[in-house]
C-alpha positions in Angstrom: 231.4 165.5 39.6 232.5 165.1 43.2 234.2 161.5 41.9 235.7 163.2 39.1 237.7 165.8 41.8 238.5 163.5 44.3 240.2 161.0 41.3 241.9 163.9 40.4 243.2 164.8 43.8 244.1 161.6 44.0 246.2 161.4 40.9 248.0 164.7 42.0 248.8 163.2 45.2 250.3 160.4 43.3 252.6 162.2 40.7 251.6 165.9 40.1 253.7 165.8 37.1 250.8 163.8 35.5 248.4 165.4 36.8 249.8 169.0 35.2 249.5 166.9 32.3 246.2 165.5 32.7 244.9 169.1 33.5 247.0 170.4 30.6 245.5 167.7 28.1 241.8 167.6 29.3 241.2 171.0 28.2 243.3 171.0 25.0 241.7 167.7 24.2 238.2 169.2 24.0 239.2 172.3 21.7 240.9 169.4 19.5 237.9 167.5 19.6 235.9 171.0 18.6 238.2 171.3 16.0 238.6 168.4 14.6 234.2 167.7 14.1 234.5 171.3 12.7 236.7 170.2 10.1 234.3 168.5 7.6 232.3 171.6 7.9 234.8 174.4 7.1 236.8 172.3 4.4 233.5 172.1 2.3 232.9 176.0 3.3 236.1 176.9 1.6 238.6 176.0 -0.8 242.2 174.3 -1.2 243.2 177.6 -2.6 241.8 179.4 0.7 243.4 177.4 3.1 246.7 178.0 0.8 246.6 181.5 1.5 245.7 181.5 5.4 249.3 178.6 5.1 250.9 181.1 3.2 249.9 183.7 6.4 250.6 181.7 9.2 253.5 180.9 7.9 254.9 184.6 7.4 253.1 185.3 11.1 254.8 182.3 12.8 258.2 182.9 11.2 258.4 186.7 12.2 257.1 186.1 16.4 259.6 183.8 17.0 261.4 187.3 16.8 258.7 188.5 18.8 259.9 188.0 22.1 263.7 187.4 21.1 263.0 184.1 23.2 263.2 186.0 26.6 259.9 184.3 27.3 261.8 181.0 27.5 263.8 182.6 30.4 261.0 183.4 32.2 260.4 180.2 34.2 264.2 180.0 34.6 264.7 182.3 37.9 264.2 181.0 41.2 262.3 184.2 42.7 259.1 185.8 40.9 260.9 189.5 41.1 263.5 188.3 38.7 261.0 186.2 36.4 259.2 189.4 36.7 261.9 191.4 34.8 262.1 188.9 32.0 258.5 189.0 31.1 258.9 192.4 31.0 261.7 192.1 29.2 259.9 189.6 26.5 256.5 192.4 26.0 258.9 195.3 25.4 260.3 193.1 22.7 257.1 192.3 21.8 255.9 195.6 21.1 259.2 197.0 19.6 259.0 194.2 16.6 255.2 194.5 15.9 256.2 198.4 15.0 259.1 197.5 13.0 257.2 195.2 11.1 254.5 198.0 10.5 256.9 199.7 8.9 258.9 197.3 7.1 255.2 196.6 5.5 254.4 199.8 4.7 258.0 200.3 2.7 258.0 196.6 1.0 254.6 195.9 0.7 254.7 195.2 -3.0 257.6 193.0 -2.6 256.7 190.9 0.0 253.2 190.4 -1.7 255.0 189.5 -5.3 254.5 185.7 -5.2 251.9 184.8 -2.4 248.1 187.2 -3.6 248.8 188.5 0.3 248.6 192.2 -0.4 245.5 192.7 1.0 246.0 190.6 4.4 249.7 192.0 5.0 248.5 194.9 6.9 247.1 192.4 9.7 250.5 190.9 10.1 251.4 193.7 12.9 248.8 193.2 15.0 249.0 189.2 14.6 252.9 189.0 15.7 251.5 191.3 18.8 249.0 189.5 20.1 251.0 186.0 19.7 253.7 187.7 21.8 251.7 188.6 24.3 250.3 184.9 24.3 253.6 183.6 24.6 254.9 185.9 27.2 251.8 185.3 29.9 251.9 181.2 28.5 254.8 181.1 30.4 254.4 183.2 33.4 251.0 181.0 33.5 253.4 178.0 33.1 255.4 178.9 35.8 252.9 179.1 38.1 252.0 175.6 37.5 248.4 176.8 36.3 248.3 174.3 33.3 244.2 174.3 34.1 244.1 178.0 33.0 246.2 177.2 30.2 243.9 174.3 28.6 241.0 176.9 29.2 242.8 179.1 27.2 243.1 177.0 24.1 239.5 175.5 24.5 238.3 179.9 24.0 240.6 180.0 21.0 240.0 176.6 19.2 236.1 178.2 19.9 236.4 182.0 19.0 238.2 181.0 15.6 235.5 178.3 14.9 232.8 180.7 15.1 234.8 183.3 12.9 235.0 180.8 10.5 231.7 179.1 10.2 230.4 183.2 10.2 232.7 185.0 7.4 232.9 182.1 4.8 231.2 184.0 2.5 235.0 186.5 2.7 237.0 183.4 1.6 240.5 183.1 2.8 239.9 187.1 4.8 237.4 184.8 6.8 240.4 182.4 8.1 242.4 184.8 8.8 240.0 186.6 11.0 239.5 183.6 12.7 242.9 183.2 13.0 243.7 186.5 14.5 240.8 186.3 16.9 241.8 183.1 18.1 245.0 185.1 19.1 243.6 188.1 21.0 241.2 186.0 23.2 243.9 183.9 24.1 246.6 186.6 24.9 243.4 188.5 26.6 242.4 185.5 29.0 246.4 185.0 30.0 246.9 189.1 30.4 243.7 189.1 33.0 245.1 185.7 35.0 248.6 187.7 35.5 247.6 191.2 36.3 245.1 190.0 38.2 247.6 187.7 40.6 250.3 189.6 40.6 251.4 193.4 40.7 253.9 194.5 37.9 255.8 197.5 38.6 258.4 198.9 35.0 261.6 197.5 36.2 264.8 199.7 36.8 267.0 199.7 34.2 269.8 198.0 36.4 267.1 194.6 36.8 266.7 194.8 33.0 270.7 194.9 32.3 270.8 192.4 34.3 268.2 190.3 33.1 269.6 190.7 29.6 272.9 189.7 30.1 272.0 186.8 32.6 269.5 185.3 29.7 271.4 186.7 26.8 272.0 182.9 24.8 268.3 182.7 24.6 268.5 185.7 21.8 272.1 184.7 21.1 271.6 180.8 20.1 267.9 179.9 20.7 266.5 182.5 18.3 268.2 181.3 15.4 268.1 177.7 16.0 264.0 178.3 16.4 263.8 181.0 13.2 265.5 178.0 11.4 262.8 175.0 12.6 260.2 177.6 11.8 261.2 178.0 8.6 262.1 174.4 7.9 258.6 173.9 9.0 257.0 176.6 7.0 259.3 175.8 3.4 256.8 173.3 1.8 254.1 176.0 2.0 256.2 178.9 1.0 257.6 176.5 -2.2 254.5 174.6 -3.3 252.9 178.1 -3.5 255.9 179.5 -5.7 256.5 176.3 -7.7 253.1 174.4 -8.3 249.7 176.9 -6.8 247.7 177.8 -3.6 245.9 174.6 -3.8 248.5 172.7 -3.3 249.9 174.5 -0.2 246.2 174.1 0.8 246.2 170.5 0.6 249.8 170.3 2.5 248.4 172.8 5.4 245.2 170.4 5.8 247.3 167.7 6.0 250.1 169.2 8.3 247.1 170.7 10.3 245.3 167.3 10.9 249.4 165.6 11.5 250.0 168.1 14.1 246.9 167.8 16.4 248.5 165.1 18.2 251.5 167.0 19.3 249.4 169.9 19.9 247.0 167.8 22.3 249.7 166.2 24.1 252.7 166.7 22.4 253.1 170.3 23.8 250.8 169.7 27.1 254.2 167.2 28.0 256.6 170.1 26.8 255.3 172.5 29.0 255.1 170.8 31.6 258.4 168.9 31.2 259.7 172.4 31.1 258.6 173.6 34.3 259.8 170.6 35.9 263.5 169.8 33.7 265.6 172.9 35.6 264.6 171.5 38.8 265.2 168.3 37.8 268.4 169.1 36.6 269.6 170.8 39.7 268.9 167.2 41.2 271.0 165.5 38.5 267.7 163.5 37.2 267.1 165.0 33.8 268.2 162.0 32.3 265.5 159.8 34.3 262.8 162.4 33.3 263.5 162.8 30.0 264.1 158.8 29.1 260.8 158.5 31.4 258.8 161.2 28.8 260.3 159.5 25.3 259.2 155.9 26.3 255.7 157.6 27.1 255.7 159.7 23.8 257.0 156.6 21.9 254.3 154.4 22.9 251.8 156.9 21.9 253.0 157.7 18.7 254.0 154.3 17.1 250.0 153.3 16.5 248.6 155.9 15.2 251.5 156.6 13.3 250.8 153.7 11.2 247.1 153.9 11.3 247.4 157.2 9.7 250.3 155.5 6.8 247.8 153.3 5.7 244.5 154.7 6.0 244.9 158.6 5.3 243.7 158.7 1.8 239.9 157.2 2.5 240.0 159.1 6.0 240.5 162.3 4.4 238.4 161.6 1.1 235.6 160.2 3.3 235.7 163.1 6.5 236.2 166.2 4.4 235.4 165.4 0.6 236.7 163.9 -2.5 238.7 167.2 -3.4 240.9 166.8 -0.4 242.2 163.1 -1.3 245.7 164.3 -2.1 245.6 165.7 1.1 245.1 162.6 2.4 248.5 160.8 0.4 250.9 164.1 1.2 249.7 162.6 5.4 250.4 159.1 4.7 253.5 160.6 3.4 254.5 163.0 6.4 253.3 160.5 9.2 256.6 159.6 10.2 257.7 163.0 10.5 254.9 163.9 13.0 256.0 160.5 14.7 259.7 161.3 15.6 258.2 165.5 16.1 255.8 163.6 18.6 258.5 162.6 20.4 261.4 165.1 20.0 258.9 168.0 21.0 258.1 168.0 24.5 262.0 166.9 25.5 263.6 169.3 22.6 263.5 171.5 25.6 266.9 170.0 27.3 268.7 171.5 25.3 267.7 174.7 26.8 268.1 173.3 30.2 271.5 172.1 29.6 272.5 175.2 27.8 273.3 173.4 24.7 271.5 176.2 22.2 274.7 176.1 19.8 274.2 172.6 19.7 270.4 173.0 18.5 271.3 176.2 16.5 273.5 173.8 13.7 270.7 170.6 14.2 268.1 173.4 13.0 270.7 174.7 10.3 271.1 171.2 9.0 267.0 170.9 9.0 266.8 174.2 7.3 269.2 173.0 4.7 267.7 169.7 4.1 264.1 170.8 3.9 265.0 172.8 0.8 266.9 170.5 -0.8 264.4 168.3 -0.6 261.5 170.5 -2.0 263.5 171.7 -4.7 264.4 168.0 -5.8 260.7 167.7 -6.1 260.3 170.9 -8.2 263.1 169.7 -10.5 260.8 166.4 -11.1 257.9 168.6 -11.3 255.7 166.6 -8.5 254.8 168.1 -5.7 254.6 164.4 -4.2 258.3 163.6 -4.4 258.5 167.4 -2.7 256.9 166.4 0.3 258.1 162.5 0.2 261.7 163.9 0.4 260.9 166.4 2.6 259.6 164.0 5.5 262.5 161.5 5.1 264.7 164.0 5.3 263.9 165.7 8.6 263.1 162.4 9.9 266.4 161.5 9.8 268.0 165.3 11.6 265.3 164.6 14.0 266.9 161.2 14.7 270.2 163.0 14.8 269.0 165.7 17.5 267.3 163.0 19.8 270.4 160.5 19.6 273.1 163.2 20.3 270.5 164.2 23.2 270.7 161.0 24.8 274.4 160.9 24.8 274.7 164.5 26.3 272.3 162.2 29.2 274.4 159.5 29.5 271.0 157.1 28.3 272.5 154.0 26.3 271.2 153.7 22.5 270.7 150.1 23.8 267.0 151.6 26.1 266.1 153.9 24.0 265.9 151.3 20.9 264.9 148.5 22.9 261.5 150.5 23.5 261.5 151.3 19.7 261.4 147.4 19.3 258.8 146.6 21.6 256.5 149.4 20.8 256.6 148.7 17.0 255.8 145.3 17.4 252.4 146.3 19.8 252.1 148.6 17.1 251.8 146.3 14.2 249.7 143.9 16.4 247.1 146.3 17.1 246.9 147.2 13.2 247.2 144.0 12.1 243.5 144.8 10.7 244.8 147.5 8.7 247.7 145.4 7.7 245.4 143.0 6.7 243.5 144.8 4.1 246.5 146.8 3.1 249.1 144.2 2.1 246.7 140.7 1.9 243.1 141.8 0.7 243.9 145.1 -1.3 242.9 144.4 -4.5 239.6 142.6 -3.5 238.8 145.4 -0.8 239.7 148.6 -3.1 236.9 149.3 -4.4 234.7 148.2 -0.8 234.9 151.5 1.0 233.1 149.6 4.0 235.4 147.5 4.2 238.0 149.6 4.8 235.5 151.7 7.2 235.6 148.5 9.1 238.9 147.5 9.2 240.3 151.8 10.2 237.6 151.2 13.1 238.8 147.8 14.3 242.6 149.0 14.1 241.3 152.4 16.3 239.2 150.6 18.7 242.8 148.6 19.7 244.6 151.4 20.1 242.1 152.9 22.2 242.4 150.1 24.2 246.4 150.1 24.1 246.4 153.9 25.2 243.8 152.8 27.6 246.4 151.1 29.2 249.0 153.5 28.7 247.3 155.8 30.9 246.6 153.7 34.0 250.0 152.8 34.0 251.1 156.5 34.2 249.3 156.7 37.4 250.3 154.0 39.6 
């Protein structure tokens, strides 16, 4: 244990931005790795039509708390002294509190509306308390984040990954009211663990109303620009569910939220431990005119990461899913093959979509998420019109694929990095890429036919390709740390 510390000490002393990472991942990394053994066990627990209806909830619940804290909690590692960041987290739980009222009431008048299309009627009324308790996460996320506590942070998500596994596993026998309890525990303990780390720390006194005017106007294009630009990527992200449910059933939203589920863990495990802690570090970096080195230094890191499994998971996703959480959840497995490279250029554009903030360019990322918005339902509706949800979700991904190409590029010219880096380690990464599938690529495009039918074959050949890119993100990592 004593070896473990003093490597870690030793890594900080290096480059601490790494080592916020590294403390940020570890612990994120093992509620992943909890979630992810859990899966086989709660997919054959309940049903594609379950897990439609707990997408069809989180997707209401993550659309509305993006209003939650009118993206004051975005200001709040903005100020250089704690009395002012102080104000804005105040600022962001008042917020908080005023929209998980509203929405109690805008329930209670349009219940039988808003219930029409979805079989939420029953769950609705737990929507309130869900949009409170994420706000409160967010808010005391990043007061914890600008503290630099990343290690509380990764405990945080290791008790929720946990509280909503044993929900789960316990209430199966309530169907999709068992998810969502999970779901909503998952929320409290989190926003719980933060709230004690803060008030413990620090004393919060109600502001005057002079600090919150000022606090308001100073951070005013966070509500202004950032709230609509991140309503819109919510609900580009959230449209397949909301449409397959409409157009085709449940089950099919089902199938898409396992799949989108499994697609995002990557981003969640790193993806989002090198947002935040990008971040905390981008305004200072910025004040030193070197956003441009930490951001180009982030992508080629993200990039690297991405490219391998991104194609392990095109190739192989249909006999992974069939195989890990039963035959029923095959088509899951095609509508991933299908969205990997969506998650690959999210991977990427995630933890440095942040710059924009940084370099006060919200407009600018207000119309990218308004092009998104517009092309995500375009796309599903092409899909509807051809009456397969499989063209729905293969337009869909090509389409943001390219907008998310569009945000990164216009990014790097707002940096001053040439197009002639950034695709040079495109180049060089796909190449690794393909060599450390190349037993994958083997099977896939040489010896399909003959191996179709050999399921152990194909076992063999998905274990091969991971144990290389182990191997490659092996050395990934020791080169971080140098």
């Amino acid at each position: 244990m004593n070896k473990i510390k003093k490597k870690l000490l030793n890594v900080k002393n290096k480059n601490s931005f790494y080592y916020n990472v590294l403390s940020l991942t570890g612990g994120t990394l093992l509620a992943q790795l909890i979630a992810i053994i859990s899966m086989p066990f709660i997919t054959r627990l309940y049903t594609p039509d379950d897990f439609g209806i707990l997408a069809t909830f989180i997707a209401i619940i993550s659309i509305v708390s993006i209003m939650a804290n009118f993206r004051y909690e975005l200001a709040i590692v903005l100020p250089k002294y704690d009395n002012q960041a102080r104000v804005v987290l105040f600022i962001a739980l008042c917020f908080t509190l005023i929209i998980s009222i509203l929405s109690v009431i805008i329930i209670g008048f349009f219940i039988e509306t808003l219930s029409k299309e979805n079989n939420l009627k029953e769950y609705l009324y737990l929507v309130p308390l869900s949009i409170f308790f994420i706000g409160t996460y967010q808010s005391f996320n990043y007061w914890a984040t600008r503290k630099n506590n990343f290690i509380l942070i990764a405990k945080t998500k290791f008790i929720q990954v946990f509280s909503m596994l044993i929900a789960h596993l316990s209430l199966y026998k309530l169907g999709s009211l068992g998810l969502i309890i999970g779901q909503l525990l998952s929320q409290i303990m989190g926003g719980y663990k933060l709230y004690k780390y803060a008030s413990k720390k620090n004393k919060f006194k109600i502001p005057t109303f002079k600090r919150v005017k000022w606090a308001l106007y100073k951070y005013r294009n966070f509500p202004k620009f950032n709230l609509i630009g991140a309503l819109l990527d919510n609900i580009s992200a959230r449209t397949p569910i909301f449409l397959l449910t409409i157009y085709f059933n449940p089950s099919h939203a089902g199938l898409y939220a396992i799949a989108d589920r499994i697609l995002t863990l990557p981003i969640q495990l790193i993806g989002r431990s090198l947002s935040s802690v990008y971040y905390a570090e981008a305004p200072k970096a910025h004040r030193n005119r070197k956003l441009g080195d930490l951001t180009f230094q982030i992508y080629e890191k993200t990039v690297a990461l991405a490219f391998p499994i991104t194609i392990l998971v095109m190739l192989s996703s249909p006999t992974i899913f069939s195989i890990i959480f039963g035959h029923k959840w095959e088509m899951a497995g095609y509508y991933a093959s299908i969205l990997s490279i969506l998650m690959y250029i999210t991977f990427i554009a995630s933890p440095i979509g942040s710059a924009y903030t940084v370099l006060e360019k919200q407009n600018s990322w207000t119309y990218f998420q308004l092009l998104i918005f517009l092309v995500s339902v375009l796309a599903i509706y092409i899909g509807v019109y051809l009456n397969n949800s499989i063209y729905s979700i293969m337009f869909y991904s090509i389409g943001n694929f390219i907008c998310w190409c569009m945000i990164l590029v216009y990014l790097f010219r707002k940096l001053e990095i040439k197009a002639f880096r950034y695709l040079k380690v495109q180049f060089s990464n796909f190449i690794i890429s393909l060599v450390v599938n190349f037993p994958l690529l083997y099977i896939f495009y040489i010896e399909y036919e003959k191996s179709e039918k050999n399921i152990i074959y194909w076992i063999f050949c998905i274990i091969l390709s991971s144990l290389l890119i182990a191997l490659r993100y092996i050395n990934i990592i020791k080169g971080s740390f140098k």
